[in-house]
C-alpha positions as CSV (number, residue, x, y, z in Angstrom):
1,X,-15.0,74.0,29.4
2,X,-11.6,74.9,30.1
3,X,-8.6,72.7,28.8
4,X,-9.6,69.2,27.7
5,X,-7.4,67.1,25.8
6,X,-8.6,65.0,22.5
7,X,-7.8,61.3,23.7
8,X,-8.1,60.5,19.9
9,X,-5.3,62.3,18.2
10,X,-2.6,61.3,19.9
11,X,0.2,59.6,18.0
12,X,3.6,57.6,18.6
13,X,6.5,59.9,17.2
14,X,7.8,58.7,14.2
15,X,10.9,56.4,14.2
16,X,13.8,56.3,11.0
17,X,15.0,53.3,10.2
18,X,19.0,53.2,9.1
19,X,19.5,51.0,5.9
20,X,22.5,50.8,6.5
21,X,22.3,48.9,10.0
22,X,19.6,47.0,8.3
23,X,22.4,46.0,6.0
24,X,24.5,45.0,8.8
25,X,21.8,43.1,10.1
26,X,21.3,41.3,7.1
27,X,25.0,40.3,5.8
28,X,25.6,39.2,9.4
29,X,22.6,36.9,9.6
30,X,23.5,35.3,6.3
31,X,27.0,34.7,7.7
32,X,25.7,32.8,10.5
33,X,22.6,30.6,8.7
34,X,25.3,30.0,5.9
35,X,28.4,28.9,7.9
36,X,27.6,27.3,11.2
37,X,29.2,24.7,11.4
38,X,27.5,21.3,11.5
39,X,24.0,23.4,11.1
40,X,24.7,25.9,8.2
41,X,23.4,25.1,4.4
42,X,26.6,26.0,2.7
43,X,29.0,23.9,5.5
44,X,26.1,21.0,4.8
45,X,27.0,21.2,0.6
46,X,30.5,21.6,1.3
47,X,33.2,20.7,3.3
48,X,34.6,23.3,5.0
49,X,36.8,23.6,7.6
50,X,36.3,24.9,10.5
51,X,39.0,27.5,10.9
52,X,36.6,29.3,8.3
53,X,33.3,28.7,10.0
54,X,34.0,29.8,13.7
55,X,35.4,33.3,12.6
56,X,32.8,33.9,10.1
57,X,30.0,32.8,13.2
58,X,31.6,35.4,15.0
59,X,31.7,37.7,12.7
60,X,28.4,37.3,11.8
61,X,27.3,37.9,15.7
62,X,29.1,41.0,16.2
63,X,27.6,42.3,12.8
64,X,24.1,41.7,14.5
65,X,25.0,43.5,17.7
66,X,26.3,46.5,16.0
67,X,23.4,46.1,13.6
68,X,20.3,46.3,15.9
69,X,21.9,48.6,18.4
70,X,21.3,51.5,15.7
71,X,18.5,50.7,13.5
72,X,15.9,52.5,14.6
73,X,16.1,56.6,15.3
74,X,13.4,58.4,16.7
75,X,12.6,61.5,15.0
């Protein structure tokens, strides 16, 4: 009768999401589906070089890293 614990209530702890890594997330995404080069949709319309294309690719990768490595905070 002592101590016994309710299996039922327990809960996750709540977790914050940070718009503004979700932002990050989503700019550098766009970079990379826009401007890959020889697989992006805007570099298919256009013709762009690719001194444009490679930096914005990496650019866009970095912005991912940074992005998910903060999104979510635990509460």
């Amino acid at each position: 009768m002592g101590n016994t614990e309710k299996s039922g209530t327990k809960s996750s702890p709540q977790v914050k999401v940070s718009i503004f890594h979700l932002l990050l997330v989503l700019v550098g995404a766009n970079l990379m589906m826009l401007l890959t080069p020889d697989f992006g949709m805007l570099h298919s319309f256009l013709s762009i070089p690719d001194i444009y294309t490679w930096p914005a690719v990496i650019i866009g990768t970095a912005l991912l890293f940074m992005g998910f490595n903060g999104l979510y905070k635990n509460l």
